[in-house]
N, C-alpha and C positions, 0 to 999 in steps of 0.2 A: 307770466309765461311758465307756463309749468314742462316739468323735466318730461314726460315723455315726448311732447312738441320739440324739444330742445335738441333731444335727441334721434327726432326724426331731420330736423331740418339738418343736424350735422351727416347723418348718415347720408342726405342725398347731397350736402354739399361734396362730400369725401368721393362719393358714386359719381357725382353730376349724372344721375339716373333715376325717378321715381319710383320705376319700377325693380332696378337693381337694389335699393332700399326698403323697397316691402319685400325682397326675398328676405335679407339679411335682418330685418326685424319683424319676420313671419306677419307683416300687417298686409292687407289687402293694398292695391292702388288707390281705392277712393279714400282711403284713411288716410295713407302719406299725403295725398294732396287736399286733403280736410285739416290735415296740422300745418302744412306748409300754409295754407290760405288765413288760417284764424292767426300763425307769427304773423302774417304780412298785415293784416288787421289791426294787432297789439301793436306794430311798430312804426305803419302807415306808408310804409314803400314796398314795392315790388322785391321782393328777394332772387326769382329764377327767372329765365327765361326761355322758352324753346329754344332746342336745336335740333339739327337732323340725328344728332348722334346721343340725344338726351335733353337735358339742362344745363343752364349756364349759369355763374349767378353774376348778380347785379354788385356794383360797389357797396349795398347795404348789407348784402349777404357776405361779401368776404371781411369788411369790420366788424358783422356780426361773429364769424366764425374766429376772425383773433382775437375776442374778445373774449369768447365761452369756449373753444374749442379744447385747448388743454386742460380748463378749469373741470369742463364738464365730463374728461376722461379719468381727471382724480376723483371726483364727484363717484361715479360710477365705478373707480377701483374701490376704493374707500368702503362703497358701502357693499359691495358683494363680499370683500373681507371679512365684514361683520356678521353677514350671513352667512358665510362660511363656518362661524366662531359656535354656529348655534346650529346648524344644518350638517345632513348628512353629504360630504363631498367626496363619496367613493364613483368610482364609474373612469372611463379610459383618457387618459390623456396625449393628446399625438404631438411628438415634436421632433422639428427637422431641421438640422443641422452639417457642418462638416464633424465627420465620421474620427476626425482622430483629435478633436476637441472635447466631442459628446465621449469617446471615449475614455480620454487622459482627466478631463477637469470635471466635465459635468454628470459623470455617472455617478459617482459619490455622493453631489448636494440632493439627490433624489430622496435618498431613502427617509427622510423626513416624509416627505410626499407618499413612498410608497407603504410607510408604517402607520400613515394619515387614513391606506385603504384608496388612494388610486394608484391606479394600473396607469402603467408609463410603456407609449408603443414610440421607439423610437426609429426615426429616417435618416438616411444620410442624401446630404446635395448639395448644389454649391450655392451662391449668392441668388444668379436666379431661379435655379429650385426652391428655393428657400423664401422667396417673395411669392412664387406662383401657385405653392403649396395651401400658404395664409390665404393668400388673396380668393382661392376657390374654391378653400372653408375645406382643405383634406387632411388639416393642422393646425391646433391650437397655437402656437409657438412655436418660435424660429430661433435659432444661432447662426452669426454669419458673421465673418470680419470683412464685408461692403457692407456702409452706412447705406441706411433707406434712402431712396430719391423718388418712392412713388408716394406720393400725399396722401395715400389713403390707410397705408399703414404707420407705425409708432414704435421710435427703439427706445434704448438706452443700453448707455455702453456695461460692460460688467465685467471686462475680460481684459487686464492687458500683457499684454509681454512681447518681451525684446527678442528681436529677430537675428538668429546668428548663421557665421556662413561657418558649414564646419566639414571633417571631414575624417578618415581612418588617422592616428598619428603619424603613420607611415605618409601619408597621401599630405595631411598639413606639412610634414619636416621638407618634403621633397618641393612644395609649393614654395613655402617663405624660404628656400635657400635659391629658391631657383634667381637668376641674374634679372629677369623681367618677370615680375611679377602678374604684372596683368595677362602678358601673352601666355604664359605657365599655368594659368587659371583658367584660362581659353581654350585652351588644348587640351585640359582634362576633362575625363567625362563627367556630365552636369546630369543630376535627377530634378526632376522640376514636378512641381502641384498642376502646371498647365501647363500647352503650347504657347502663352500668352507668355508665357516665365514668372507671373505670377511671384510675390516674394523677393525672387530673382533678382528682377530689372529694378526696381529703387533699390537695393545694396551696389549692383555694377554702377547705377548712375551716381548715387553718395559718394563711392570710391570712385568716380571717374576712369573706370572700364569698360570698352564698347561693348554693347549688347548686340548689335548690325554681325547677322550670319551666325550665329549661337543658338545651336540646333540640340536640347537635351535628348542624351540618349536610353532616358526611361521618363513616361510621364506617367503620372500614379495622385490620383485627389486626395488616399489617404495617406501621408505621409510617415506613417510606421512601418509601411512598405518600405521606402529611400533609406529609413534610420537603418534597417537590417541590414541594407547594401551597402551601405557606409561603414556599419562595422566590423565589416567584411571584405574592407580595404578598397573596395568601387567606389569611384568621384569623388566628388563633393556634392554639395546643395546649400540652399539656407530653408534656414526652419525656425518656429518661434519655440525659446527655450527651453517652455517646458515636456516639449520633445523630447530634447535631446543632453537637459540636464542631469538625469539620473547617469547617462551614459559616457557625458565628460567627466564625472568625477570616479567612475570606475576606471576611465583608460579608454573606454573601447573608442569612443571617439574625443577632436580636441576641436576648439575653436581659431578657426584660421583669422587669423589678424587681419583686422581691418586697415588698410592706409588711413582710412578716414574717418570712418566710424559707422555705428550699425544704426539700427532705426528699432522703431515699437510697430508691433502689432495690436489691435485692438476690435474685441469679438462684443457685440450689440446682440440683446436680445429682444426679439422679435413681432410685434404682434396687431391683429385687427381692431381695434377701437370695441365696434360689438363682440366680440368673443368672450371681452371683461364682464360681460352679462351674464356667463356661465360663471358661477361660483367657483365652480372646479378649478377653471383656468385661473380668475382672477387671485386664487389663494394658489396656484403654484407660480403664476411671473410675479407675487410677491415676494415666496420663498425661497424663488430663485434669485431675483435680483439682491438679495441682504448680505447671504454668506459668498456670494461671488465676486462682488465689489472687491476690487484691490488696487492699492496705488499705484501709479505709474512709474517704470523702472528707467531710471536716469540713459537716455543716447549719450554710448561714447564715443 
């Protein structure tokens, strides 16, 4: 069974689409169904099946695909790496993320990349900009802190940190003296990353504060926006540390006390299975996944 068959049959398994597979691996349709037909040959069962909305696959094809599926995506990092090692990898790299992570953590691990001679075009979006971007090929690489749930693309984590509620010291002293703490916290104005409260709602739920009728009165994706109004004596919020670490240890803001305790955030990066075919990409979600790994910080 040879690798390009291998990896045509994954691409339409990933698609369930023949034809959404010869786009993303520039092959004609009678090609993808010439390699799908000679696997079905070497292995002697039917792999796909029609449907109205594509292909389906058969129980042969989904044991085939956990079989080789991941194998065959290190197979294929592995060796664009290596032709990276030896080949010219300049030319533009798209990657889209939230705006105040690409800002704070990931703009620095670049410049390996960008002294390598590519060009880094950066987006900002949320989880599902972030999947939609990949998936219709307008981005090499994604960052996002929601894990993948579409089969078709491939994370891994690189990013973690502890999520704190914090606030002007003025705004924390006035909180923790107050006689009820939860309703004191309820009552002050909340900056949030969404209407969904995003962040937010697991620290109220950990600490057993209702979320029911908690309407924040600024929402903002990038959250360097709420840190300014925060140290500017407006709200509270919660935000992952490295936010808002530089800014508790100057003063400007303090971490309001948990009753119960905080939680982790954790940012996954992003990407399509065929994209790793590009040298480019496959030597930057190396370079990026090495120096960004960091252990995870202790919930207290």
């Amino acid at each position: 069974m040879s690798l390009p068959r291998m990896r045509t049959f994954m691409e339409v398994f990933r698609q369930r689409s023949i034809s959404g597979a010869a786009r993303s691996l520039n092959l004609t349709q009678p090609a993808v169904s010439q390699h799908i037909a000679g696997l079905e040959v070497a292995i002697g069962r039917p792999l796909f099946e029609r449907s109205p909305t594509g292909v389906e696959p058969t129980s042969a094809a989904i044991e085939l695909a956990m079989d080789i599926g991941d194998k065959l995506d290190a197979v294929e990092a592995a060796l664009a790496s290596a032709r990276a090692r030896s080949m010219d990898i300049s030319g533009v790299l798209q990657i889209v993320g939230h705006a105040d992570f690409m800002a704070e953590i990931l703009s620095e691990r670049l410049l390996p990349l960008l002294e390598d001679g590519v060009k880094v075009r950066m987006h900002t979006g949320n989880g599902n900009m972030v999947s939609s971007m990949l998936l219709e090929g307008h981005c090499d690489l994604g960052i996002s802190a929601h894990p993948v749930i579409d089969s078709r693309l491939k994370s891994e984590r690189i990013y973690t940190s502890r999520v704190l509620p914090v606030a002007s010291p003025q705004v924390a002293a006035r909180l923790t003296s107050a006689p009820d703490f939860a309703s004191a916290i309820r009552a002050e104005p909340l900056l949030a990353y969404n209407l969904e409260l995003s962040l937010v709602d697991s620290w109220l739920q950990k600490n057993h504060i209702s979320i029911e009728g908690l309407v924040p009165a600024m929402v903002g994706q990038d959250l360097r926006a709420q840190r300014k109004l925060l140290s500017q004596g407006f709200g509270w919020s919660v935000m992952p540390e490295f936010l808002c670490q530089e800014q508790i240890l100057s003063g400007q803001l303090m971490e309001i006390p948990s009753p119960v305790g905080t939680r982790d955030i954790q940012y996954f990066l992003i990407w399509l299975p065929s994209a790793l075919r590009q040298v480019r990409v496959a030597h930057a979600r190396q370079a990026l996944l090495t120096p960004l790994r960091e252990p995870s910080s202790p919930s207290r």
